[in-house]
C-alpha positions as CSV (number, residue, x, y, z in Angstrom):
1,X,0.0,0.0,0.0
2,X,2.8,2.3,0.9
3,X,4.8,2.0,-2.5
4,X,1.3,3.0,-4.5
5,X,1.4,6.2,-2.4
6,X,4.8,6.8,-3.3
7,X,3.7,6.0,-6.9
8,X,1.0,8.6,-6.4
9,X,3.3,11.0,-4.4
10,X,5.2,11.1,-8.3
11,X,2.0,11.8,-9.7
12,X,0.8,14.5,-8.1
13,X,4.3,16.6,-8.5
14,X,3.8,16.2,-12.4
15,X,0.8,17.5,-11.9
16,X,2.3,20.6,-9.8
17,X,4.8,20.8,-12.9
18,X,2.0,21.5,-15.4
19,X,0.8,24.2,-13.0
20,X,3.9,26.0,-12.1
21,X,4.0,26.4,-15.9
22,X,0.6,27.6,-16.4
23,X,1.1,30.2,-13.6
24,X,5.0,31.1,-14.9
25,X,3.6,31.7,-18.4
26,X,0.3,33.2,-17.3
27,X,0.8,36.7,-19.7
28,X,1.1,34.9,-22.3
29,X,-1.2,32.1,-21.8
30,X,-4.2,34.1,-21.2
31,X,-4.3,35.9,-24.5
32,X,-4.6,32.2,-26.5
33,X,-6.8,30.1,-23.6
34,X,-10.3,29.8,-24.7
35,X,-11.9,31.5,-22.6
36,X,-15.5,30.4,-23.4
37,X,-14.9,26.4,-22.5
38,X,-17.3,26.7,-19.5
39,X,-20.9,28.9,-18.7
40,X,-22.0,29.8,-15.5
41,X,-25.4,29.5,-13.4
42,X,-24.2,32.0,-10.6
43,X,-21.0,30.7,-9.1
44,X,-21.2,27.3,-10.4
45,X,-20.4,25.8,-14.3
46,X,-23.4,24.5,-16.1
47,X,-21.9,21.7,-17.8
48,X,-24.0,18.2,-16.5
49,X,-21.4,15.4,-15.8
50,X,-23.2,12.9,-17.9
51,X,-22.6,15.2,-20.7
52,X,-19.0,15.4,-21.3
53,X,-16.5,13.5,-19.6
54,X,-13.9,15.9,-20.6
55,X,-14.8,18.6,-18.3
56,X,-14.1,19.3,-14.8
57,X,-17.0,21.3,-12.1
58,X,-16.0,24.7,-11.6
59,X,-17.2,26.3,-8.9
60,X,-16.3,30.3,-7.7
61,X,-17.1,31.2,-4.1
62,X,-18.8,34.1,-3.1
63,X,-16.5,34.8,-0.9
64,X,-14.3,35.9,-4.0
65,X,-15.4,39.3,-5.0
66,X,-14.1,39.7,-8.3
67,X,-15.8,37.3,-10.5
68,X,-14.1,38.2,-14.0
69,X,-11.4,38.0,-12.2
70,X,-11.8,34.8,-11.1
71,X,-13.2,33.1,-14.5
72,X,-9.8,34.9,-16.0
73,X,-8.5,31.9,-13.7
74,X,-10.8,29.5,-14.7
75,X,-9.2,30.2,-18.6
76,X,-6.0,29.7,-17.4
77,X,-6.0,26.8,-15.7
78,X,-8.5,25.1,-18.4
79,X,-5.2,23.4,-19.5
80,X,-5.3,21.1,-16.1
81,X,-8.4,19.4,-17.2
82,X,-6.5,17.3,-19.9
83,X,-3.4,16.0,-17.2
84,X,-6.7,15.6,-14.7
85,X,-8.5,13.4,-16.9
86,X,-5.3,11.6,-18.1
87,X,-4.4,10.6,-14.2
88,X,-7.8,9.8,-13.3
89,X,-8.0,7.4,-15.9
90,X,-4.5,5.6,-15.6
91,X,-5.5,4.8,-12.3
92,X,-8.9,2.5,-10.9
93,X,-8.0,3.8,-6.9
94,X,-8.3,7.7,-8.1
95,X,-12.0,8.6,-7.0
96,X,-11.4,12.4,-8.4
97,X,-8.2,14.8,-9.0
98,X,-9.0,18.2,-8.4
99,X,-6.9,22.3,-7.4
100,X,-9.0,25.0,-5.0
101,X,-6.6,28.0,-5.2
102,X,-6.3,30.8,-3.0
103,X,-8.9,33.0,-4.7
104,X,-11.7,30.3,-3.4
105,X,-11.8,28.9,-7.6
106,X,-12.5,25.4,-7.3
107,X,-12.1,22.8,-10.4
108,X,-12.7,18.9,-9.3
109,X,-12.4,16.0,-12.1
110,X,-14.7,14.2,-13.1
111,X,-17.9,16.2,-12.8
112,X,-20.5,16.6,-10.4
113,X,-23.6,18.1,-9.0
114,X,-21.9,21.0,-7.0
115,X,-25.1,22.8,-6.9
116,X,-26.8,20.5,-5.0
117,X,-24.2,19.5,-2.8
118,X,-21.8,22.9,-2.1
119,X,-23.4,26.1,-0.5
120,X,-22.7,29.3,-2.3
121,X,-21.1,30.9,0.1
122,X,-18.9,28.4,1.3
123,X,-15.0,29.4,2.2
124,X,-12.6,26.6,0.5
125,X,-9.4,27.3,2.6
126,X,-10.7,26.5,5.5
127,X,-11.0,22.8,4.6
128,X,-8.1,20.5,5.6
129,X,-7.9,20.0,2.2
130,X,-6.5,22.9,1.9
131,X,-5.1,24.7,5.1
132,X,-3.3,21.3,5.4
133,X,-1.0,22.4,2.6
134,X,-0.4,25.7,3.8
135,X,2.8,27.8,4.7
136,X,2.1,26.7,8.5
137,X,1.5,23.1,8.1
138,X,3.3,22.6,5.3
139,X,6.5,24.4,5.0
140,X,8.7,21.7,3.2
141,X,5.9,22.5,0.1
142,X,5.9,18.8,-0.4
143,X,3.1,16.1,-0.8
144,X,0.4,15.5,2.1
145,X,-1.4,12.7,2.9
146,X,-4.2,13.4,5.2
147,X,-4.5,11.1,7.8
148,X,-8.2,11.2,8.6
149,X,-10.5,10.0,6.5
150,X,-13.5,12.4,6.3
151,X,-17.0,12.1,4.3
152,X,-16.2,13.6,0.6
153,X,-18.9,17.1,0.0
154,X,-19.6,16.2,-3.2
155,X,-21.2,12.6,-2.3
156,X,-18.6,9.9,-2.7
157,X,-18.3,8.3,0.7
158,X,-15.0,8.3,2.9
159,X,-12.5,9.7,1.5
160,X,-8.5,9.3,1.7
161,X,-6.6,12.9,0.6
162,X,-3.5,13.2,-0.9
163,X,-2.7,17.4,-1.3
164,X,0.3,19.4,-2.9
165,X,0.7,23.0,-2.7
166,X,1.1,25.4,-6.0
167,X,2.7,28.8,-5.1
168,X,3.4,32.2,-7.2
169,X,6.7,32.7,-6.1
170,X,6.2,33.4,-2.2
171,X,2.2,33.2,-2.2
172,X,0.5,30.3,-1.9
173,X,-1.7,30.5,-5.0
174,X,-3.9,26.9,-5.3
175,X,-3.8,23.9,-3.4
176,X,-3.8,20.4,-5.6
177,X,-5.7,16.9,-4.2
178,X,-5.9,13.4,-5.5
179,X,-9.2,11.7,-3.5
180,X,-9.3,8.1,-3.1
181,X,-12.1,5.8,-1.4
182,X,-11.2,4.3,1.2
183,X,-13.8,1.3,0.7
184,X,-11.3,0.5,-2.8
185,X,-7.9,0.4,-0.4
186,X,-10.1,-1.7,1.5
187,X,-11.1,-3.9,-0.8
188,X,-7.6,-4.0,-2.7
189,X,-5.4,-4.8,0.1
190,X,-7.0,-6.0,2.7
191,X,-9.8,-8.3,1.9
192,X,-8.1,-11.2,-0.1
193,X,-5.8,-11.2,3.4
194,X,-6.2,-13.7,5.6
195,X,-7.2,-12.8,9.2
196,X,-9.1,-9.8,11.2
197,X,-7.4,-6.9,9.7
198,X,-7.8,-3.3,10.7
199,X,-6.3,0.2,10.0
200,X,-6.5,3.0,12.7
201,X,-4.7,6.5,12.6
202,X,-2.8,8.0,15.0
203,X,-6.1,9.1,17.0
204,X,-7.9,5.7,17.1
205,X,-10.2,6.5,14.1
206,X,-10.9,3.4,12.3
207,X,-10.0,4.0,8.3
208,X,-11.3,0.6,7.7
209,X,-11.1,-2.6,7.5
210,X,-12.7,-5.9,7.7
211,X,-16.2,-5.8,9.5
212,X,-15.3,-8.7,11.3
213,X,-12.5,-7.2,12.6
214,X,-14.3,-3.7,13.2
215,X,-17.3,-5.6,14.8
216,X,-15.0,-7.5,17.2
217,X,-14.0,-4.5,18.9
218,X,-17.2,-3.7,20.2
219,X,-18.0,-1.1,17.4
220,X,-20.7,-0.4,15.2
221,X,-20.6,-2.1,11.6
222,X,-18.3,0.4,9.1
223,X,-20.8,1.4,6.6
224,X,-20.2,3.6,3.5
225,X,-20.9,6.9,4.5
226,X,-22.4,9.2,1.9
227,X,-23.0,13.3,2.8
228,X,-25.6,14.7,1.4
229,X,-26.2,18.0,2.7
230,X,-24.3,21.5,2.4
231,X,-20.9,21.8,3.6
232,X,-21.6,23.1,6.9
233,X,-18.4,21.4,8.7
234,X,-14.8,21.6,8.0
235,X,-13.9,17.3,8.2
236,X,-16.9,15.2,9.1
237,X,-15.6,12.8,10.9
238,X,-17.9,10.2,12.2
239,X,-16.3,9.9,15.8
240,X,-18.5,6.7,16.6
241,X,-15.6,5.0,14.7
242,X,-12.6,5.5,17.4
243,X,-11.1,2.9,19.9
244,X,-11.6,5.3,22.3
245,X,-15.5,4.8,21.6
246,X,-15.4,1.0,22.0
247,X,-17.9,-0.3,24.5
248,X,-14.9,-2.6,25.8
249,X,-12.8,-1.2,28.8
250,X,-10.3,-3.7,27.2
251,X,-10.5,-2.2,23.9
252,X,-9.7,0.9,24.8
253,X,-7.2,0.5,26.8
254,X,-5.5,-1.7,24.1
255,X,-5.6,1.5,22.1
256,X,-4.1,3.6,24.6
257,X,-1.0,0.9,24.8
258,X,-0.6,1.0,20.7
259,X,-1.1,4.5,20.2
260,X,0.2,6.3,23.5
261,X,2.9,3.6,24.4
262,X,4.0,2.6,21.4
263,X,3.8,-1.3,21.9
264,X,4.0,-3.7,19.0
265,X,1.4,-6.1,20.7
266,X,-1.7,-6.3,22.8
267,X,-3.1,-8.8,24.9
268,X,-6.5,-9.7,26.3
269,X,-7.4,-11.2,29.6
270,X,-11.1,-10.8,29.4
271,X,-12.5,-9.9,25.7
272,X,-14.7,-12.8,24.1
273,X,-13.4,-13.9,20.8
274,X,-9.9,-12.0,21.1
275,X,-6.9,-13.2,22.8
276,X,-4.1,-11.1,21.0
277,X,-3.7,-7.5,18.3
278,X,-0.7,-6.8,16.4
279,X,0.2,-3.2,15.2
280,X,2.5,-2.4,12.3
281,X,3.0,1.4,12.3
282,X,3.2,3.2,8.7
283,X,5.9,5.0,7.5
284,X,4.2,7.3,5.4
285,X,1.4,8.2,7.3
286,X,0.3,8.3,11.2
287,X,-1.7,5.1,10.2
288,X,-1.4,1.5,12.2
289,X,-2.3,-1.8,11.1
290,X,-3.8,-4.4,13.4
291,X,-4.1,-8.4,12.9
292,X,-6.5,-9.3,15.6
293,X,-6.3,-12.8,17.0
């Protein structure tokens, strides 16, 4: 699992490439875009996704004021819809590729129904997908992988983020994500496995796993998750999935022994069905395997 985000850590900087150039060559660029690819309803594009597969949803915030402005950015970043479509397609895992730049301009591949799903008004840097790349949190300007899992806006289920900044010399100008499902890594690598299998982050949230394993902790069944209201939160996180949740005293304390303490193994005195849990740490991200016994 790791080397495929290293694979996808690649990815993304190619995809920074193409977008450093757009941005270096933007005087020039603008006078030959087209700038008629996309109409507008309001803030959001009109194109329906079932209609053509080779365009992306744009959506412009009101929270940016200067709307010609802001479609003169929408013409010059048309060229990313190509190199999005290309990567979503070399790859079954990618759920959508997508930028949100500093000027609250939002472009996600493939298409969707933003105006049913994003509210107007809605202020894009102050989702982790976003401030996570920041100056602050991010001042190596690498990759990020976010380590929580939260419930995609635009309706896909729980999603896994990976993010890479795009700056104008000093300024942060957009921020660059590749989605993933976590139900695909799942079902990829964990479910031809043998044996309970579970991955938790750094905080005890359960990313998934096998529902026999989640179930044998005392938790509720790990159901696909789909949101389909406004964006009113910044992560929605379902905290019923944490260790720290568990109705087992046991449970939770054999959380607080893998995360807090560090230990490599767990075992039970008084759980039915579980005797032992090995954890594996990650490397790349704040992530844990377990192999319940």
């Amino acid at each position: 699992m790791e080397s495929e985000f290293l694979e996808f850590n690649k990815e993304i900087g190619l995809l920074k490439r193409h977008y450093d150039f757009l941005i270096t060559k933007r005087e020039s660029l603008l006078h030959l875009v087209d700038t008629g690819k996309y109409d507008f309803s309001g803030r959001f594009s009109t194109n329906i996704p079932e209609t053509d597969s080779t365009l992306s949803t744009i959506f412009i915030s009101t929270n940016n004021r200067d709307f010609v402005k802001a479609k003169e950015e929408v013409a010059l970043t048309n060229g990313l819809d190509s190199v999005f479509s290309k990567l979503f397609h070399k790859y079954d895992l990618i759920a959508q590729v997508y930028s949100n730049s500093a000027s609250n301009v939002s472009r996600v591949y493939p298409s969707y129904d933003a105006q049913n799903l994003i509210a107007p008004d809605v202020d894009i840097r102050e989702f982790n997908f976003y401030y996570e790349a920041d100056q602050d949190n991010n001042p190596e300007k690498g990759p990020i992988w976010i380590p929580e899992a939260y419930v995609d806006p635009a309706g896909s289920g729980w999603i896994l983020s990976l993010i890479q900044p795009v700056y104008d010399e000093e300024e942060l100008f957009a921020v660059l994500g590749i989605d993933f499902l976590v139900n695909d890594f799942i079902h990829r690598y964990l479910e031809g496995e043998q044996g309970k299998l579970l991955i938790i982050n750094g905080d005890g949230d359960i990313i998934g796993g096998k529902s026999s394993a989640i179930e044998s902790l005392s938790m509720p069944p790990l159901k696909n998750h789909v949101y389909r209201e406004t964006i009113k939160m910044d992560n929605f996180r379902i905290s019923d999935f944490n260790l720290f949740n568990s109705k087992s005293k046991e449970v939770r304390r054999m959380a607080q022994s893998i995360l807090f303490e560090k230990a490599e193994q767990f075992t039970f005195t008084n759980e039915k069905g579980l005797t032992k849990v090995h954890a594996v740490p990650f490397q790349i991200l704040d992530w844990y395997l377990l192999e319940l016994n």
